[in-house]
C-alpha positions as CSV (number, residue, x, y, z in Angstrom):
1,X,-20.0,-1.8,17.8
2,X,-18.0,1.5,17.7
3,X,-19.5,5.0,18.8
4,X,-17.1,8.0,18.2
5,X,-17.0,10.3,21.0
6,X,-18.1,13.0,18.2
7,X,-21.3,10.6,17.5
8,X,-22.0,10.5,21.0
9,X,-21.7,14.4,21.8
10,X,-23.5,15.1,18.5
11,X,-26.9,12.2,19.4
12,X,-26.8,14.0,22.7
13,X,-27.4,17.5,20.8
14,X,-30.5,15.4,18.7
15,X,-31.7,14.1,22.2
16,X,-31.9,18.1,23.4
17,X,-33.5,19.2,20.4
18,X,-36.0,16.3,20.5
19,X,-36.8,17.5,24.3
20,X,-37.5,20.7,23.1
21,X,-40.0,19.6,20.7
22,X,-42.0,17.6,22.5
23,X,-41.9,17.7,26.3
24,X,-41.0,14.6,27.7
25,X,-41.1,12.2,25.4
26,X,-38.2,10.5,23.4
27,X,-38.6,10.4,20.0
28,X,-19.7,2.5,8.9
29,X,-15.0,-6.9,2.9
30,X,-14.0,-3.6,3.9
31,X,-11.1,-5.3,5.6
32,X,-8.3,-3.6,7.2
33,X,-5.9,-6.0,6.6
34,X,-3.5,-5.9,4.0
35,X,-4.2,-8.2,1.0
36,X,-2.8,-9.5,-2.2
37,X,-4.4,-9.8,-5.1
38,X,-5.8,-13.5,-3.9
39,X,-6.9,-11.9,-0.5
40,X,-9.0,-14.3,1.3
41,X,-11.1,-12.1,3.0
42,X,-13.5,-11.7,0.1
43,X,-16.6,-13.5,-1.1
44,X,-17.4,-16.4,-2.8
45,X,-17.0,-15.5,-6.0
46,X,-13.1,-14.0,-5.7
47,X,-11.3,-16.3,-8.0
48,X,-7.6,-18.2,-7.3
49,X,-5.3,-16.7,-9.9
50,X,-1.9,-16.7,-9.2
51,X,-0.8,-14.5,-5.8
52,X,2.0,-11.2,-6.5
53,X,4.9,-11.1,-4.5
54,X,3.6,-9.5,-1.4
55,X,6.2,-6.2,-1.3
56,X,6.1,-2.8,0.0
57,X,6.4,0.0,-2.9
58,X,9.4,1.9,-3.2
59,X,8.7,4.9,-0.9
60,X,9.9,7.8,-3.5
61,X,8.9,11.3,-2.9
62,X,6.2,12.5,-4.6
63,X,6.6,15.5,-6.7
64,X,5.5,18.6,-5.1
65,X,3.1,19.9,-7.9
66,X,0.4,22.1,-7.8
67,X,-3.0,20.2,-8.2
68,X,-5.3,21.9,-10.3
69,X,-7.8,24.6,-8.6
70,X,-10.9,23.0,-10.1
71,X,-12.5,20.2,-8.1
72,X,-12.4,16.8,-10.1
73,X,-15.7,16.0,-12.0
74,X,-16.7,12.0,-13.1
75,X,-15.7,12.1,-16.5
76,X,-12.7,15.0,-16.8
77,X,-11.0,14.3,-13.5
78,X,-7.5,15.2,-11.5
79,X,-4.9,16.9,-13.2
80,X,-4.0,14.5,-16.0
81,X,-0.9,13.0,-16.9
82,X,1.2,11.4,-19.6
83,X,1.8,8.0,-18.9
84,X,-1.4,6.3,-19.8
85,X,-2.9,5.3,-23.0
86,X,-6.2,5.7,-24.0
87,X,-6.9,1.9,-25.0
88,X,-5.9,-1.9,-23.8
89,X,-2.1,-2.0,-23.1
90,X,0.2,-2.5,-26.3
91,X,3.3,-4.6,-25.8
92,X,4.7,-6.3,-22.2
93,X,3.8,-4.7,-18.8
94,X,6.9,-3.0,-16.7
95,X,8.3,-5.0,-14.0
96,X,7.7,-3.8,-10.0
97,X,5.8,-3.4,-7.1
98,X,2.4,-1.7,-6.9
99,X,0.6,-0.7,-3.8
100,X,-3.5,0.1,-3.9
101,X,-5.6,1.3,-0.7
102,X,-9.0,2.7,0.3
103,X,-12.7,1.5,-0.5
104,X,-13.4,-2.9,0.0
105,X,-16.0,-1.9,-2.4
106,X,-13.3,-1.7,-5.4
107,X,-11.4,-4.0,-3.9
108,X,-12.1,-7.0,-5.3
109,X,-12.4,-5.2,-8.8
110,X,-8.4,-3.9,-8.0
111,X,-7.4,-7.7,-6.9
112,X,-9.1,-8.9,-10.2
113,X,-6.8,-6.5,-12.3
114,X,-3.8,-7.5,-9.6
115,X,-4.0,-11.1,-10.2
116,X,-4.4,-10.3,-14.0
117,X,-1.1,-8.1,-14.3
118,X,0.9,-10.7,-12.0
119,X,-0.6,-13.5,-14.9
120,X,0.7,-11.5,-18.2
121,X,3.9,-10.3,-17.0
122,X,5.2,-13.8,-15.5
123,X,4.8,-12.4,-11.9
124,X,7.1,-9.8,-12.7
125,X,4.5,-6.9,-11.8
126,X,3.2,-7.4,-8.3
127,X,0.3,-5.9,-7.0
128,X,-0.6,-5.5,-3.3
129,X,-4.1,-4.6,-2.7
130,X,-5.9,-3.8,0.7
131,X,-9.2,-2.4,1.8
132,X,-9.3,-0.4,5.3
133,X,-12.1,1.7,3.8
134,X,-12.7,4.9,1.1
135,X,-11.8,7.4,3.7
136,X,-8.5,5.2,5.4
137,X,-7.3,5.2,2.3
138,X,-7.4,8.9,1.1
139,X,-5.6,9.1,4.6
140,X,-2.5,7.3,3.1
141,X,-2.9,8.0,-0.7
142,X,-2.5,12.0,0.7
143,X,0.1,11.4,2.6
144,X,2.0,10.0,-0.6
145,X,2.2,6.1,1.6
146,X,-0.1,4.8,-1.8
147,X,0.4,4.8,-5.7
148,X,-3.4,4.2,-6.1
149,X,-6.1,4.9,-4.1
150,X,-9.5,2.8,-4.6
151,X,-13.0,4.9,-3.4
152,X,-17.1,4.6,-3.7
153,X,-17.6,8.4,-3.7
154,X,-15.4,10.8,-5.3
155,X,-12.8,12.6,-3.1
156,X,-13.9,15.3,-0.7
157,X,-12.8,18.8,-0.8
158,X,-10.8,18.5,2.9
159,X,-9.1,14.9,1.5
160,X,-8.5,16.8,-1.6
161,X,-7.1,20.4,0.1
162,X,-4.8,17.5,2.5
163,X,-3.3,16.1,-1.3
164,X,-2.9,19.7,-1.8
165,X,-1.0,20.3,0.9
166,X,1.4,17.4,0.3
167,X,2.2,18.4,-3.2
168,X,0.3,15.1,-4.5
169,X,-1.5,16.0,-8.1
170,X,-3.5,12.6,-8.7
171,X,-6.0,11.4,-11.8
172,X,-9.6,10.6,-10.8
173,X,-10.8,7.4,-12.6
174,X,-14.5,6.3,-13.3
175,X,-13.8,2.5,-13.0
176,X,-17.6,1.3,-12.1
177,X,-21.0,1.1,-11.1
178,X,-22.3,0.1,-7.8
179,X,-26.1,-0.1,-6.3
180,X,-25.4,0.4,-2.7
181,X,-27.9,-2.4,-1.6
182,X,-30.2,-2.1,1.2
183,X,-30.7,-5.9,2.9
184,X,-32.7,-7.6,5.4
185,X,-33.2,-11.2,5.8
186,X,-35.2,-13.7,3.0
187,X,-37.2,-14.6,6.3
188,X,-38.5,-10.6,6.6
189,X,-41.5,-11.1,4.4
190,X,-43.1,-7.7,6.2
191,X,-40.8,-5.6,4.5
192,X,-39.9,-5.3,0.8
193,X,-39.5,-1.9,0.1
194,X,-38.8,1.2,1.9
195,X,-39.0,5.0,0.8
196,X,-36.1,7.1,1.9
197,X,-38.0,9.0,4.9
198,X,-38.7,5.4,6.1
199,X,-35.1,4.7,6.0
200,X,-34.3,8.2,7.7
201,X,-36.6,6.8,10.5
202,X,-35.2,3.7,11.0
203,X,-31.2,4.2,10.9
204,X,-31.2,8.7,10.7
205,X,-30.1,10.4,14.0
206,X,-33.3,10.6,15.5
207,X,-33.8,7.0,15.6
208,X,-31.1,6.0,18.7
209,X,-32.5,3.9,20.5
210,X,-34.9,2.8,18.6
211,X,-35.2,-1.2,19.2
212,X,-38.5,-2.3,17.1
213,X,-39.1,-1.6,13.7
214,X,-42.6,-0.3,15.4
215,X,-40.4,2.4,17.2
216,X,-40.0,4.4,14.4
217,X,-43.5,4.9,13.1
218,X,-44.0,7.7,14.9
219,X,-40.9,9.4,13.3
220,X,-41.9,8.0,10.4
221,X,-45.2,9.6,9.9
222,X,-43.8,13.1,10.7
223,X,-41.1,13.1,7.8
224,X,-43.4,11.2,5.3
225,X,-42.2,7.5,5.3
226,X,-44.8,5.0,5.0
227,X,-43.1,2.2,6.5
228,X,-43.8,-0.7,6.8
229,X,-42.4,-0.6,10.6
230,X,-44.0,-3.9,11.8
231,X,-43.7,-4.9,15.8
232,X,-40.3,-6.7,15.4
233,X,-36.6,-6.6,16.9
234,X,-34.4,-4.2,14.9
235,X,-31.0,-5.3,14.3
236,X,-29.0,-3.2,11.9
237,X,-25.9,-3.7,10.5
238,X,-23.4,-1.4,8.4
239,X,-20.0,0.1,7.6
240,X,-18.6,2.4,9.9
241,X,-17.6,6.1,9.1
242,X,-14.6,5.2,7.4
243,X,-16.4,3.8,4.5
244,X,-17.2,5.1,1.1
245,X,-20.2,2.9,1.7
246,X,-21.0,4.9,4.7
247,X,-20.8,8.3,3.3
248,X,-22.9,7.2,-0.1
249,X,-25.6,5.7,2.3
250,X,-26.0,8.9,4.9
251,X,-25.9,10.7,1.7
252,X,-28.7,9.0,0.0
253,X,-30.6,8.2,3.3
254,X,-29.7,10.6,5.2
255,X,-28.6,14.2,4.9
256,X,-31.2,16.2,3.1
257,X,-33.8,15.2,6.1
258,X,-31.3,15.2,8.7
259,X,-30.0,18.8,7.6
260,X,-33.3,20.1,7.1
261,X,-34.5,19.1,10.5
262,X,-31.5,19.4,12.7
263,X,-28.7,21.1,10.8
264,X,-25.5,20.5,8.6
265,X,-23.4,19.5,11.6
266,X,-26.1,16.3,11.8
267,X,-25.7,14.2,9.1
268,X,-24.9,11.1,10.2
269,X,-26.7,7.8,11.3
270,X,-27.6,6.7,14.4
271,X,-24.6,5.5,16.4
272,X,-26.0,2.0,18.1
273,X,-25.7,-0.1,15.5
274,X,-23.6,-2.9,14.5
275,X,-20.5,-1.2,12.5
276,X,-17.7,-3.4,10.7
277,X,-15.0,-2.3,8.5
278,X,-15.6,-6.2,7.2
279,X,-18.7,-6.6,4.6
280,X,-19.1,-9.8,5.2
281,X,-19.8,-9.4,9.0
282,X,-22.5,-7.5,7.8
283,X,-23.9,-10.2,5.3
284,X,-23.3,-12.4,8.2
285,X,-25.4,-10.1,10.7
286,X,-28.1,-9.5,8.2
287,X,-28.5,-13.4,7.5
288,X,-28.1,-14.5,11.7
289,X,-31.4,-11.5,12.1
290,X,-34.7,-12.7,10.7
291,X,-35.7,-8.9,11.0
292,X,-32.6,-7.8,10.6
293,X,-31.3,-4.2,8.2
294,X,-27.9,-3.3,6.9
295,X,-26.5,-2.3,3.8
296,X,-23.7,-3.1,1.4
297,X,-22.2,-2.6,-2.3
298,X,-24.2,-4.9,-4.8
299,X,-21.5,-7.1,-5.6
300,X,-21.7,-8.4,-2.1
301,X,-25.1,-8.7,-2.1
302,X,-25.0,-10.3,-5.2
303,X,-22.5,-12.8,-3.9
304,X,-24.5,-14.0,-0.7
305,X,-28.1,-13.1,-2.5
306,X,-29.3,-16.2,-1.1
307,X,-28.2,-15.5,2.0
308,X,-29.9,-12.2,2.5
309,X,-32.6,-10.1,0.1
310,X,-32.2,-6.3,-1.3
311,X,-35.2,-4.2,-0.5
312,X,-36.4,-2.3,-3.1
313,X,-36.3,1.7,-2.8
314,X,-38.8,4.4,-3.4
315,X,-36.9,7.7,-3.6
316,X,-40.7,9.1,-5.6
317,X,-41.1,7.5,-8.2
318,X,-41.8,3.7,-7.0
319,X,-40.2,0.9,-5.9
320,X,-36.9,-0.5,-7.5
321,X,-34.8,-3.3,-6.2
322,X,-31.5,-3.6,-7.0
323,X,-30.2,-5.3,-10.3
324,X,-27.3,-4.9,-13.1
325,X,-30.1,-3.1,-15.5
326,X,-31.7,-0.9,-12.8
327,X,-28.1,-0.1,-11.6
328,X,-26.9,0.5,-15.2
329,X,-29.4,2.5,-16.6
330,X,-29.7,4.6,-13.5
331,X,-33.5,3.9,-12.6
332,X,-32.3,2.3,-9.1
333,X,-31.9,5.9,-6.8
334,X,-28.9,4.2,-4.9
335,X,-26.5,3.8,-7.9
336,X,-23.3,5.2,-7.5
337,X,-19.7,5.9,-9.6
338,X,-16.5,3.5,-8.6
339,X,-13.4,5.3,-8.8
340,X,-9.4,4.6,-8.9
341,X,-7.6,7.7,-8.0
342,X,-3.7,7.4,-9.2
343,X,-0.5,9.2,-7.8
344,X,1.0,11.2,-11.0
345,X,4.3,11.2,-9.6
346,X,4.4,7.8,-8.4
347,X,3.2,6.9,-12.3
348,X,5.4,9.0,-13.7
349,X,8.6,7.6,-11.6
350,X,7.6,3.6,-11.0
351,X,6.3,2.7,-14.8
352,X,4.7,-0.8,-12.8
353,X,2.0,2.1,-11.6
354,X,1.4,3.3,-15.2
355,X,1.4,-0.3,-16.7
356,X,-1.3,-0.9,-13.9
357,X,-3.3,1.6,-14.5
358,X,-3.4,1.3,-18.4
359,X,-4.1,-2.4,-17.8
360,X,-7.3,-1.5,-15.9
361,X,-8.5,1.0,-18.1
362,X,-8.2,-2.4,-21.1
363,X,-10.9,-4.2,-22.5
364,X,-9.6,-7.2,-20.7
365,X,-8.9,-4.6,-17.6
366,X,-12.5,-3.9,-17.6
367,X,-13.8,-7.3,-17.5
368,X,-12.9,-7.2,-13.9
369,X,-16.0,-5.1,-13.4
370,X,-18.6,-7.7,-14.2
371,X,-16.3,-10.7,-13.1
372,X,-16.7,-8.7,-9.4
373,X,-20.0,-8.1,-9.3
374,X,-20.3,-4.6,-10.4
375,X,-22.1,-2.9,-13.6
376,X,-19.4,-1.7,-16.5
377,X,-19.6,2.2,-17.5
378,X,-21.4,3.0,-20.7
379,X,-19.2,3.3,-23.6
380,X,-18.8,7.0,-23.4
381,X,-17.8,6.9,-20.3
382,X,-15.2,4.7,-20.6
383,X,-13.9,6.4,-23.6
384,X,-13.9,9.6,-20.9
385,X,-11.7,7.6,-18.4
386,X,-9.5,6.8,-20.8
387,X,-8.9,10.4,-21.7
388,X,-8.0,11.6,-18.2
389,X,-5.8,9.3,-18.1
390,X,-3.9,9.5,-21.5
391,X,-3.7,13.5,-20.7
């Protein structure tokens, strides 16, 4: 378990307000590791395909351009550049070494198209792939140490202003869709569903310390959740702040309660819980718990669904569990946009990147989507991908 000395200074600010209120009484494979693309460290379902030649990239400067003023939206992203096409590859892939970062969420969609671009070039294009978390990677991609940079949110405006600053212009990719899945064990039969005050309750700020399920009804009440919070041991388990995964849940879970009631500076979980940078210690966790909570990308969900059971979420209008239609169509409140984010320089200079990219943007590219767990864009969003990237 890791708590941040900011998470600690900022519970003991919720702990002060709470005392205020009412008298005396109290109230996160997202390895980090690198990988090829025939890591080990994923789930069941990764395939085998031949492993790349495990290089560095070449470490070439960047070029210092200015990044366009306008933040990047899901469909007309980055600054743009020419060295993409706007359909499946045409003719052999460039030779070289390619080195992608950031979210385990994408990861094994990235190690997919990895081991795909090492099988139709004869090995010649090599593609290393790792997964320290959305936020680790930015954290390299803006300091110009990536070519591509893999996230489960889009890029925030102080990650942005830091690619800024090092004179990186990039292209922001919709690759995806993702149901960030809320899980507790098959064995929990007392809970099913939870509305997103219940889940505010249970895992927001205010809850430290909470032990029982029970312990939260209180909480609960006040900001409108209606439970169920039975009288059994709380375990919870989840990514730590690093994560894409982290950031998506606070900000579906989370922030609009937690802002309201206590301010901007508290959006954030509670800090004792079990935090991993690995998904599957999570899975693991939620499956060893028979009242156990923790949540994860649906693909690894989907992977161990036997070993652990998605709740369904009520965000007003009814319960929805997670599934490729209720992810695709948009009815599930937890569904989320995949992303690659691409170095335009490094494209433009190492033409392995570019032959990379337009691989993954291919019909064939694409297929890694489904073949990872994860729900393909609609047609038209695609075709937009494909656009930002050709320029």
């Amino acid at each position: 378990m890791r708590i941040s000395n900011k998470r600690l200074a900022a519970t003991a600010m919720v702990a002060a307000l709470a005392l205020a209120a009412c008298g005396d009484d109290g109230d996160g494979a997202d390895d980090t590791g690198e990988a090829t693309a025939t890591a080990t460290d994923q789930t069941a379902t990764e395939p085998t395909a031949t492993e790349p030649v495990v290089t560095e990239p070449v470490a070439t400067e960047p070029v210092a351009t200015e990044p366009s003023a306008t933040e990047p939206t899901a469909t007309d992203t980055g600054t743009g550049t020419d060295t993409g096409t706007a359909s499946a590859p045409t003719g052999e892939l460039a030779s070289g070494n390619v080195f992608v970062t950031g979210s385990s969420t994408v990861e094994p969609i990235s190690i997919r198209v990895g081991e795909l671009a090492s099988e139709l070039s004869g090995g010649g294009l090599a593609v290393t792939v790792e997964g320290p978390g959305t936020g680790d990677g930015f954290d390299k991609f803006c300091a110009g140490e990536a070519d591509v940079s893999d996230a489960s949110r889009p890029i925030k405006d102080e990650e942005a202003a830091a690619c800024a600053d090092a004179g990186i212009e990039y292209t922001e990719l919709e690759v995806a869709i993702d149901g960030l899945s809320v899980i507790t064990s098959p064995n929990n039969t007392a809970v099913e569903c939870l509305d997103v005050p219940s889940l505010y309750a249970l895992v927001g700020p205010e809850s430290e310390g909470f032990a029982n399920w029970s312990d939260a009804a209180e909480l609960g009440a006040e900001v409108g959740g209606a439970g169920p919070f039975p009288d059994a041991p709380l375990e919870i388990f989840g990514p730590g702040e690093e994560s894409g995964t982290y950031d998506s849940f606070v900000e579906f879970a989370i922030a609009d309660l937690a802002e309201e009631r206590l301010g901007e500076d508290s959006v954030f979980t509670r800090a004792d819980y079990s935090s991993s940078a690995n998904d599957n210690f999570i899975i693991e966790g939620v499956e060893g718990s028979d009242t156990s909570l923790g949540w994860v990308g649906y693909a690894y969900y989907k992977a161990e669904e036997g070993r652990t059971k998605a709740l369904g979420i009520d965000a007003g209008d009814g319960c929805v569990v997670p599934t490729d239609e209720t992810i695709g169509d948009g009815s599930y409140p937890f569904a989320r946009t995949l992303y690659i984010y691409v170095n335009n320089a490094k494209a433009a200079e190492n033409p392995a990147v570019a032959s990379f990219v337009d691989l993954y943007l291919s019909d064939e590219g694409l297929a890694a989507v489904t073949d990872a767990g994860y729900v393909s864009l609609p047609a038209d969003r695609i075709d937009a991908a494909r656009s930002a990237w050709a320029g």
